[in-house]
N, C-alpha and C positions, 0 to 999 in steps of 0.2 A: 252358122251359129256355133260358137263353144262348145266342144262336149262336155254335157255335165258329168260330175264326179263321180265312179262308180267304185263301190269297195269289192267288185269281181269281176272276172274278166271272163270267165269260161262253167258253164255246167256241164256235167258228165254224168247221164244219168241210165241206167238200166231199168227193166221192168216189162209187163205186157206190152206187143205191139200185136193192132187185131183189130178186127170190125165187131159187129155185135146183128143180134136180130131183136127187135122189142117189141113184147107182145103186154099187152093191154089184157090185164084179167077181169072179168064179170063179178063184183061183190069184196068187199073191203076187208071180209075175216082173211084171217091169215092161211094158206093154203095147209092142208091137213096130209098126214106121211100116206094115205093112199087115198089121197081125192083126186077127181078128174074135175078140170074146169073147163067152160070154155074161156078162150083168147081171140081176141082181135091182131093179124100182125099189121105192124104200124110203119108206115113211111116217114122212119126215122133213124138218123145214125148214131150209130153204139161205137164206142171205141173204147182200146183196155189201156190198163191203167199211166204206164208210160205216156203214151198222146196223148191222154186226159189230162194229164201234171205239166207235162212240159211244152204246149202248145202255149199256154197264158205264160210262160216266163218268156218262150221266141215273140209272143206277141208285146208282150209289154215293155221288153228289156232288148240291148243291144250286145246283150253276150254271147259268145259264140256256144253256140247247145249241138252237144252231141251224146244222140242216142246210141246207147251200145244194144245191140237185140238182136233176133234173128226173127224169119217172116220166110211163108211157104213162097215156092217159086211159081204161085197163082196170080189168078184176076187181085185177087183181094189183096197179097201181100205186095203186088207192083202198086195198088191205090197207097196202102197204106207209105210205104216209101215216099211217092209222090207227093201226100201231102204235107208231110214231115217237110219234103227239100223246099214246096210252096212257103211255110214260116220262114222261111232262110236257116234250117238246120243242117247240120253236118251230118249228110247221110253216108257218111264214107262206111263206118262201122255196124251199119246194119245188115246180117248178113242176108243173102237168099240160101235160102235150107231147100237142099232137092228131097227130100225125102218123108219129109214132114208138112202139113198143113199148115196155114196159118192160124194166129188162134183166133178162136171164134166165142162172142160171149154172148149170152143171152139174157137180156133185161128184160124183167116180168115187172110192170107197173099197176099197182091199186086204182081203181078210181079218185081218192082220197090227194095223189101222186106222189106218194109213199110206193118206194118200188128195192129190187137186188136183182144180182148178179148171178149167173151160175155162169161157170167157167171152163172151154175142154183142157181138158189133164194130158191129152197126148196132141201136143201142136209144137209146131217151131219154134214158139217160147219157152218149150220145157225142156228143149236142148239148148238153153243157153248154161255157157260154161264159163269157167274160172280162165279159160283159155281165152274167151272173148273179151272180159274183164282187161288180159293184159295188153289188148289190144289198144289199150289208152295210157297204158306208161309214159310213151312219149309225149300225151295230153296234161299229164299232169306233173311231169318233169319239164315242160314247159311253164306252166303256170303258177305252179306251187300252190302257195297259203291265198293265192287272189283265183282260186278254183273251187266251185264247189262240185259234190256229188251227190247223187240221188239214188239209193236202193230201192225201189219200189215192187209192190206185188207182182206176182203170175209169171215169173221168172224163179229157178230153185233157191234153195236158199244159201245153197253152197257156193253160188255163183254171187249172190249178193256182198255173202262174206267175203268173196274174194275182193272186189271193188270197194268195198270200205277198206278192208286193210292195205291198198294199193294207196287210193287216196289219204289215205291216215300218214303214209309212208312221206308224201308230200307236202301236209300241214294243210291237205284239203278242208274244208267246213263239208259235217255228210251230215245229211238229209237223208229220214228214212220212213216207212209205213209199214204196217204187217196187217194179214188178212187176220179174221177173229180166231180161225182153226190154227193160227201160225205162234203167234206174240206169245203164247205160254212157250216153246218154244225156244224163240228167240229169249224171253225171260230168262229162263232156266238155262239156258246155254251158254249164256253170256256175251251170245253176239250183241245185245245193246250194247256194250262197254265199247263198243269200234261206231259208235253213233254219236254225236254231237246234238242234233235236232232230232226229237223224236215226234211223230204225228200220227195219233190214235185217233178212232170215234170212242163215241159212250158204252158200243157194244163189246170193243179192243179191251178197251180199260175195266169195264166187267171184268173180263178174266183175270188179266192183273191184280187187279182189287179182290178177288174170291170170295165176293160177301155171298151168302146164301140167299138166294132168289126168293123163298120164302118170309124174308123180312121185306118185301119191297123195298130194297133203297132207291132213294132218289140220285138226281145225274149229281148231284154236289155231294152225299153219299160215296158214290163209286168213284169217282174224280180223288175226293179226301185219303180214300184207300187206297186207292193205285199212286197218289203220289207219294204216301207215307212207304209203298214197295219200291217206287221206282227212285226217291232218295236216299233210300237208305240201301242199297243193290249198285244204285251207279248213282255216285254223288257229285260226277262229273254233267252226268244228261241233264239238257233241256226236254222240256216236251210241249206239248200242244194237245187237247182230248177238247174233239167236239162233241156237240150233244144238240143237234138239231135246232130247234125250236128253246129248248135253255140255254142257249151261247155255248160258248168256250171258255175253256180254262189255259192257261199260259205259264208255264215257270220257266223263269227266264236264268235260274240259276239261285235267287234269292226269294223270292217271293212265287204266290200263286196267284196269277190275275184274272179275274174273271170277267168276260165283258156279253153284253147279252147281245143276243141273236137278232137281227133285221127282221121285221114282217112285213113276207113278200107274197103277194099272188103266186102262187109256187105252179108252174108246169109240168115237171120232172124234175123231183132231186136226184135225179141217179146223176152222177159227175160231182155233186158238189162238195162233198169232203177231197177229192181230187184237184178241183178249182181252187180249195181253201188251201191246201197243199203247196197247189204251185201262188199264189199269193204269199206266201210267207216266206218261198223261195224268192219270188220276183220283190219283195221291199228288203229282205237280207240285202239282195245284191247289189240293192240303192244303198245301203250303209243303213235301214233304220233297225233299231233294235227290236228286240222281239215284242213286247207288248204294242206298241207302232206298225209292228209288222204284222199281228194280229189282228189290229183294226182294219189293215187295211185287204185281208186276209178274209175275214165277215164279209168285207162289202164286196170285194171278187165273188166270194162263195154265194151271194144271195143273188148278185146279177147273172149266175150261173142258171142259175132254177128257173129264170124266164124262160130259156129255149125248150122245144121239144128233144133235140138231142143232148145227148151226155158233154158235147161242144158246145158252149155257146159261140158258134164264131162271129155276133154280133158285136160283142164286146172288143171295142178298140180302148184307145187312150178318150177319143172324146167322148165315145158313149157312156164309162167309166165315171167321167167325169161329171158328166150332164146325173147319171144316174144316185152319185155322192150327192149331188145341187138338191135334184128333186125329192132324194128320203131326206134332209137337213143335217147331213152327215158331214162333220168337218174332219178331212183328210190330213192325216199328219203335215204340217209344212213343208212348202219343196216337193211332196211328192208326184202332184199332176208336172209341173214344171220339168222334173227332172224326165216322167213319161216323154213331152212334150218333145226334147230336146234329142233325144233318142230314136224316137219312131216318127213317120208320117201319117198323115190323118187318116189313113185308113187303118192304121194299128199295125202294120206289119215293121218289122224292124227295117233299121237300113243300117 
């Protein structure tokens, strides 16, 4: 078969590499700053943020992906390695850290399956440097403007900077995320201006937006706010700000699009702002534009939330597919075709 058309050739992306532990908490209120609960722990896999984002671009797409990171020289950091090279990623760049652990996250789940993240602060991820960053020059002196990049959380942020302005150097396209304690931050610092694509939630863009929590705003409220900061600050960025159950919002540079949310039987959303993430990485890379890439961004993000873990690695090209059919959701044109053309039926690339 022909290879179908791709407008990139290669992602380059940093961020957490790490397992997780998920504990299942008793009662739906929100934990209290000295409560004790009990938890249930759960025979389920966690993984941090990098392998959350970049697993559905290796699965869906046939670009070459490499992770830049680093991972303790344990059980957990050999797994995690392992199944990185399983996708067919270039685990060349990921380093073994003797000295450090791997990082470890821990997803706390509501009955509701409304759940978050706490994350360790001293692991092999928090020695990732500006120095591992240049370890992909050659990646992207190879590639140039048909490369894109990814900044993603739980890696420092100095080290992020470094690989956007590496990539920037070479007419990379960068892709990026901040945690909620970070993006004021990065606001203020002006690392967004080294970003191309930006990808918020409702809680991210809160901060941005600064409205007083006291008025209750709504997610088109804080969305309205945060883009009137974030166009008028970087008039260069796109962005992206989900908001769960009220959709998404999209500015694609001109406009603000707003497309609503899939109702799904939800399992665990912990992953799927990470799922929607790498969807909007994985239809960039097909050539569609951002509102297209959005759509099809929602309907990754909500086949995410069926699995127990923060992977859904059920999700190939035809389950994707079957799963558009059954919610009545029509996929941009070309894009299962060009999936098709690219991967085999069990969704791993070739």
């Amino acid at each position: 078969m022909k290879s179908p058309i791709r407008a990139f050739d290669a992602l380059v992306g940093t961020g957490g590499l790490g397992n997780g532990i998920m504990l299942a908490l008793e009662g739906n209120h929100t934990i209290g700053r000295e409560e004790s609960r009990s938890v249930q722990l759960l025979a389920q896999k966690d993984r941090c943020k990098l392998q959350n984002i970049v697993h559905y671009v290796a699965r869906l797409t046939d670009l070459r992906t490499i992770p830049l990171g680093r991972v303790g020289n344990d059980e957990a950091g050999r797994m995690v390695v392992a199944e990185l090279a399983r996708e067919g990623m270039d685990v060349t760049k990921v380093v073994l850290e003797q000295d450090l652990p791997t990082l470890t996250s821990y997803c706390f789940l509501y009955p509701n399956g409304d759940g978050g993240n706490l994350t360790t602060s001293r692991s092999a991820s928090s020695a990732v440097s500006a120095e591992d960053m240049a370890r992909s020059q050659d990646d992207f002196a190879r590639y140039g403007a048909r490369a894109l990049a990814l900044a993603a959380p739980e890696v420092p942020l100095a080290a992020r900077r470094a690989l956007l302005e590496l990539a920037g150097r070479f007419g990379a396209l960068r892709f990026a995320s901040f945690l909620t304690g970070e993006v004021q931050e990065a606001f203020e610092g002006g690392l967004l201006s080294l970003v191309d694509i930006l990808s918020i939630n409702i809680d991210e863009a809160s901060v941005v937006a600064g409205l007083d929590d006291a008025t209750s705003p709504t997610s088109r409220d804080i969305v309205t706010a945060a883009a009137v900061k974030l166009t008028a600050r970087f008039p260069s960025l796109r962005f992206c700000i989900t908001a769960g159950a009220d959709g998404s919002w999209i500015y694609d540079g001109r406009e603000l699009v707003h497309i609503s949310g899939l109702t799904v039987k939800a399992v665990n959303t912990a992953g799927a702002g990470d799922a929607h993430l790498g969807g909007l990485i994985t239809a960039t890379a097909w050539g569609f534009d951002l509102v297209e890439a959005n759509r099809i961004a929602t309907m990754l993000s909500a086949q995410s939330v069926l699995s127990l873990d923060t992977i859904n690695e059920d999700i190939t090209v035809e389950s994707f597919r079957r799963f558009a059919e059954n919610a009545g959701v029509s996929l941009p044109t070309g894009f299962i075709e060009k999936l098709t053309g690219a991967s085999d039926k069990t969704g791993v690339a070739a």
